[in-house]
C-alpha positions, 0 to 999 in steps of 0.5 A, spaced: 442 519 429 443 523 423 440 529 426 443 529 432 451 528 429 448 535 425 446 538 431 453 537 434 456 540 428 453 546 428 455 547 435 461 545 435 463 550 429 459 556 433 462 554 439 469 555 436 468 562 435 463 564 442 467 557 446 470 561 452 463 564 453 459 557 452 463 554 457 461 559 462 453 557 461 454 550 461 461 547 464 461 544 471 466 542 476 465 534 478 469 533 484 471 525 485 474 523 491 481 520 493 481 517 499 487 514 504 486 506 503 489 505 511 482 509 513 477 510 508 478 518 510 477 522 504 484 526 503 482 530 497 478 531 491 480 530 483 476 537 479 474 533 472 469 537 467 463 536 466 457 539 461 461 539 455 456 535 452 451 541 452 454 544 447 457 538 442 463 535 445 463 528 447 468 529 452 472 534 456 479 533 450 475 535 445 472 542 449 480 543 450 482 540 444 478 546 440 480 551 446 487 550 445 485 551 435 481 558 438 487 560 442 481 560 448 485 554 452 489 558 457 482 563 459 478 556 460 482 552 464 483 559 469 475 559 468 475 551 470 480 551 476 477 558 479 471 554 479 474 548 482 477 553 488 471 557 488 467 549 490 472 546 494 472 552 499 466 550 500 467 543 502 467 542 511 474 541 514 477 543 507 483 546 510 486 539 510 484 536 503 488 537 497 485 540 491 488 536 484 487 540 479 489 538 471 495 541 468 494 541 460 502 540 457 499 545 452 499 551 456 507 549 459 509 556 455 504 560 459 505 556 466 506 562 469 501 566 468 496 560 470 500 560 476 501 567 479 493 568 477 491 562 481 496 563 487 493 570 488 486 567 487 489 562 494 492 569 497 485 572 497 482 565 500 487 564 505 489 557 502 496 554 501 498 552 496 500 545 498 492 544 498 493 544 490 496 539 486 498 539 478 496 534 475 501 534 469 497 530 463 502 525 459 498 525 452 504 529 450 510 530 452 512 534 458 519 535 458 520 537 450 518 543 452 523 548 454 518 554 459 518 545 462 523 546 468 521 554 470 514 552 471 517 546 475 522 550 480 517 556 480 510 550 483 516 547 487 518 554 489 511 556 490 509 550 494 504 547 489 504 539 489 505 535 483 503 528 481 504 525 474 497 523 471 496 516 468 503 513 470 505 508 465 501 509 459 503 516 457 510 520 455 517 519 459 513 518 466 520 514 468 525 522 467 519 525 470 520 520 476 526 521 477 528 527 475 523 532 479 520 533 484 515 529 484 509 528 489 504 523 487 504 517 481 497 515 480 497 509 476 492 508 470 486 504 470 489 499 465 493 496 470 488 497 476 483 493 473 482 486 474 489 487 478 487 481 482 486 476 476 492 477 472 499 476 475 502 481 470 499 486 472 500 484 480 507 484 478 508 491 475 504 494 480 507 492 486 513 494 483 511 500 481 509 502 489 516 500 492 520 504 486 515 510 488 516 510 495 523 508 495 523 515 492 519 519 497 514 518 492 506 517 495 502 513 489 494 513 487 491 508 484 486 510 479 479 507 476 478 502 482 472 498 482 470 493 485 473 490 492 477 486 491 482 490 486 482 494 492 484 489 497 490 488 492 491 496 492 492 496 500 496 489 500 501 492 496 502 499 500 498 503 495 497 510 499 490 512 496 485 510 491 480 513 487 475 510 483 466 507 483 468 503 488 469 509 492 465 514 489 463 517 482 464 524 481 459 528 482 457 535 481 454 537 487 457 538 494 451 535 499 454 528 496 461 528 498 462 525 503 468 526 510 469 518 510 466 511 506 465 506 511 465 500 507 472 501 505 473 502 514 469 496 514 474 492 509 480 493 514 476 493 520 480 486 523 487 488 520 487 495 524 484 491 530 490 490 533 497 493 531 502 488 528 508 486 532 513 490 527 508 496 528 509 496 536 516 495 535 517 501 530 512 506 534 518 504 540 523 507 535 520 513 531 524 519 532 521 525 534 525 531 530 524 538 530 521 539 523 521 544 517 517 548 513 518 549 506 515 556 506 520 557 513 526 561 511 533 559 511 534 563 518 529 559 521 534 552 518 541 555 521 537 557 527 534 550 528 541 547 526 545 551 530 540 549 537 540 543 535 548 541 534 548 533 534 542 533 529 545 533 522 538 533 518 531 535 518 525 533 515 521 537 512 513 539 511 508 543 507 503 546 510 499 540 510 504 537 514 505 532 509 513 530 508 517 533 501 523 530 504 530 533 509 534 538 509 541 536 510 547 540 513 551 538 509 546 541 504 548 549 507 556 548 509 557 552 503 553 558 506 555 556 513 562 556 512 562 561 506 564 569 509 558 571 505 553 565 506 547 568 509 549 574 505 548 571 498 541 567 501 538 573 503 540 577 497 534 578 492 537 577 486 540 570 489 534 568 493 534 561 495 528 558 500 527 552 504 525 547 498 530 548 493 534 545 498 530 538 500 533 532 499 528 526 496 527 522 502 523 515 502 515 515 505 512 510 508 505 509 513 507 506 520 504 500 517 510 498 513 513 491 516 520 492 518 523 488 513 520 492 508 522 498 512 529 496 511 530 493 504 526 502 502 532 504 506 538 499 503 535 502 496 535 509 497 543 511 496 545 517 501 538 517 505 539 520 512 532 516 514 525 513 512 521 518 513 514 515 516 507 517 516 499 516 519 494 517 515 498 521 510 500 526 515 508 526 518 510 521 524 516 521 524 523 519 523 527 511 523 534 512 522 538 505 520 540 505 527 533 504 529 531 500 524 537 495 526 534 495 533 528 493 531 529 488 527 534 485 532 528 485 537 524 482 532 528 476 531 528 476 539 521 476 539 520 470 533 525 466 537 521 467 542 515 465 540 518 457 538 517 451 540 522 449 544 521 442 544 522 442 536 525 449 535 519 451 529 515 457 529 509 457 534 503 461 534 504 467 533 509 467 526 504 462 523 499 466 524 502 473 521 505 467 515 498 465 514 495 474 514 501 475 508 499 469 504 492 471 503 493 477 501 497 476 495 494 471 490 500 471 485 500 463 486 495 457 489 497 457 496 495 451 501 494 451 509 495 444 511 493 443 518 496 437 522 493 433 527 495 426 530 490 422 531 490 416 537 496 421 541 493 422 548 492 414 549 499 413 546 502 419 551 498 417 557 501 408 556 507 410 554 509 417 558 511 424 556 518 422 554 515 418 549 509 422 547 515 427 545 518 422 542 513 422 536 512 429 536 519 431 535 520 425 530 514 428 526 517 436 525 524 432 523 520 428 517 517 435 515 524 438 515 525 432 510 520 433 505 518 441 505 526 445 505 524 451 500 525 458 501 518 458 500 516 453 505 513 455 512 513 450 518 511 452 524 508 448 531 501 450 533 503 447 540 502 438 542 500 434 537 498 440 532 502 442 526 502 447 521 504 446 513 504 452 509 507 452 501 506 457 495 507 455 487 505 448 488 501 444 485 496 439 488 498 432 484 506 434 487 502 436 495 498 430 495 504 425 492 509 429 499 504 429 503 502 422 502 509 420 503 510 424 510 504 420 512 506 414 510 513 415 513 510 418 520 505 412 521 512 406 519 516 410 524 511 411 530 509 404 530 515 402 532 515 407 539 509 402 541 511 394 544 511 388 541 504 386 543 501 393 541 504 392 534 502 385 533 495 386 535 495 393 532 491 397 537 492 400 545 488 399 551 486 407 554 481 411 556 478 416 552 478 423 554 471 422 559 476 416 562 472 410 560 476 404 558 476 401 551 481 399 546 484 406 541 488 404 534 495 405 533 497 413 532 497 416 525 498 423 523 490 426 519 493 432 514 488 437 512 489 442 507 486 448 504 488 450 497 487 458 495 486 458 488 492 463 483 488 471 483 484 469 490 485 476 494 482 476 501 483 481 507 484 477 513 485 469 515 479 470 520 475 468 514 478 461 513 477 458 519 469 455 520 472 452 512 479 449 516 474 446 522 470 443 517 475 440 513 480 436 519 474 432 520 473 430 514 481 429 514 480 425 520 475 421 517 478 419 511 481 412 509 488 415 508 488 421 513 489 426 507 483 431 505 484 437 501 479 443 499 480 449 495 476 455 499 472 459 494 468 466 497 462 465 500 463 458 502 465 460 509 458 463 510 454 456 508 
């Protein structure tokens, strides 16, 4: 261990003085992918240097730490990102990916420079600069340097994008959030790990989604590795994800791959059929004309003046991902200024498309309606929600639209219930049940409600009376389960659905056992005097054989989904649910209750 300490310190002391030409012999560019969380695709690649480690440093920080001592880290890190460009225009179909490249806060004084080398270098290549994204590091503080809003304007101006790298545990990533033009957040690692078990971090995290994407502000959650970290990911409508559970860096190209079909497995029964908000939203997205950011400010005015009822634009870069609207109201100085477009195409005074795009909120398609409209109320002075597919631009909502679909929602719901006792039915159970197991922050418990005895009742004492008892049953519920977080529904007959988060089991059992008790008292009395006395009926059962039936009572089965539980579809419940209502049905009491746990429904 000694020798090998000496050894290193001797390499880094002539490395400092020959470190530019060492690092040519040994520093390579590892590409990690970032990949859509909706699909599996890979949308891009973040360079990570690799190989330091040859000539004594232990990690990438200490390489640019000693550059920037030197005087070298300006030269290195132009080696590093022309390497990466070099590597990435090798990769098939790299036109549509995004190269995200480090920005070290250092070289903020020579940030122009860095660009205009590497936007000539793209020039050559044929790539646009809305293929490479900065990723602004926050070991030191961005903002404190003055060169720091020149170089912003100059990237935005040039059509560069920017993310802010290990958001939430670095300098002032709120002021960069807010006040630049910010495309990407990737959340740190320390909040991404063990996500699913720790409510604290659930809470941060989804947060952190809805004020990004409230903003027009996609987020990249770092360091996933395991599934059911990404599952949370997703749940929360985080857009792309990097980490070893995807893939690990590598070095060489014939290992990267276009897609990863585990993480297309994984939502391979949530995509199998659109949701009803998705359907409703499709039938309302708006297909604008749109802008490009590199377009010119003659093309805009071209396009407003054939367009005279539309009174904004959305606005893309090269890879048709939104950056966000452009606005009439943004130009009427121009527009209504004698020498407006004049002043526009004056060189010393030249304005592009970009320096006029307002922040507009971005969501995928997948986003249920009202989230939909919470993004819209929080975003003050928005024209639309801007929507995307696979990252790429679909199209436009506008309030208008998303009142409708709201209100034909609504519609649809009440369609869906039962009329004999006005609860929800199949379809609003089932989309309770699909939200309810994706967010593991509480215990969650499905009750599953049977009545036993019913058909023989029904068939002595007619329909009118049959319904009698169902619709007593849905009252009791009402009486017994009346918070804003309680679900009740109506499978259909005799079938009833409890659903309630935050409870415990002793405070479940002690209701439940009171509803039983109470339905079985009231239903009793629906029977004649006769059956009452003798505590059984005459029927026939269901092959029509005569025999003599108990008197009706109701059976509850329950299943418990433990605090950090996270899965990704209901489906995975149902051979647990049909176990446990027999076993509901064969007890004394009526009640059962089980707590689902993974692999369980395999056995």
């Amino acid at each position: 261990m000694v020798a090998e300490a000496v050894e290193a310190g001797v390499l880094r002391r002539f490395a400092s003085d020959q470190l530019l030409s060492l690092a040519k012999l040994v520093v390579e560019n590892a590409f990690q992918p970032i990949v859509e969380v909706g699909t599996g695709d890979v949308f891009g690649y973040e360079s990570l240097m690799r190989g330091q480690d040859r000539i004594g440093f232990e990690n990438p920080i200490d390489l640019l730490d000693s550059a920037q001592s030197s005087g070298q880290l300006l030269a290195l890190e132009q080696m590093v990102a022309s390497r990466a460009l070099a590597k990435f225009i090798t990769i098939p179909d790299y036109t549509s990916s995004t190269l995200f490249l480090n920005l070290d806060v250092r070289l903020i004084p020579q940030g122009q420079e860095m660009i205009e080398v590497l936007a000539q270098h793209l020039k050559t290549s044929g790539i646009p600069p809305s293929s490479i994204c900065f990723e602004l590091s926050e070991r030191f503080d961005n903002t404190g340097h003055p060169e720091f809003n020149g170089l912003i304007d100059a990237m935005r101006k040039a059509g560069f994008k920017l993310a802010i790298d290990d958001f939430g545990v670095g300098h002032g990533e709120m002021k960069l959030l807010c006040d630049y033009p910010i495309d990407y957040v990737k959340i740190d690692r320390h909040f991404i790990s063990n996500l699913d078990s720790s409510p604290r971090k659930r809470h941060l995290v989804r947060n952190i989604v809805n004020i990004a994407h409230v903003l027009g502000v996609r987020v990249i959650a770092e360091g996933i590795e395991t599934e059911a970290e990404f599952l949370v990911c997703r749940e929360f409508g985080v857009d792309l994800v990097q980490g070893w559970f995807i893939a690990r860096p590598t070095t060489h190209l014939n290992e990267l791959k276009p897609a990863f079909p585990h993480l297309q497995d994984l939502g391979k029964v949530r995509r199998s059929s659109q949701s009803l908000d998705e359907i409703l939203i499709r039938k309302e997205i708006e297909n604008r004309s749109i802008v490009y950011e590199n377009d010119s400010i003659d093309q805009v005015f071209d396009l407003f003046r054939r367009n005279p009822t539309q009174t904004f634009f959305p606005v893309l870069n090269a890879n048709r991902e939104p950056r966000g609207t452009i606005s009439e109201h943004h130009l009427k100085e121009y527009i209504y200024h004698p020498f407006g477009r004049d002043l526009l195409k004056n060189k010393l005074y030249e304005r592009t498309v970009s320096q006029f795009v307002a922040r507009a909120p971005i969501v995928g398609l997948d986003t249920n309606a009202e989230r939909l409209m919470s993004i819209f109320a929080n975003m003050d002075g928005s024209d639309c929600v801007i929507l995307t597919e696979n990252m790429r631009y679909a199209g436009v909502v506008s309030a208008g639209s998303l009142i409708r679909v709201i209100n034909e929602k609504q519609l649809k719901v009440a369609q869906d219930q039962n009329p004999l006792t006005g609860l929800p039915g199949n379809l609003a159970i089932r989309d309770f049940m699909q939200d309810v197991v994706r967010d593991g922050d509480e215990t969650r418990f499905f009750c599953y409600c049977d009545f036993d005895y019913f058909k023989p009742f029904n068939d002595h004492y007619g329909f009118h009376i049959g319904d009698h008892a169902i619709t007593l049953f849905a009252a009791l519920m009402r009486r017994y389960f009346f918070s804003e977080g309680d679900f009740l529904g109506h499978v259909g007959g005799d079938d009833f659905f409890i659903g309630v988060r935050g409870w415990t089991q002793e405070e479940l059992t002690e209701i439940l056992d009171r509803l039983l008790s109470d339905f079985h008292d009231d239903v009793t009395t629906l029977y004649g005097h006769e059956e009452r006395r003798n505590g059984f009926i005459h029927g026939k059962d269901r092959n029509g054989h005569e025999r003599t039936f108990p008197l009706m009572r109701c059976s509850i089965a329950v299943l418990a989904l433990p605090d950090g539980l996270v899965m990704d579809d209901v489906s995975r419940v149902s051979a647990v649910i049909a176990r446990i209502k027999k076993k509901a049905k064969e007890s004394e009491s009526g009640l059962f209750i089980d707590s689902f746990a993974m692999g369980e429904e395999a056995a």
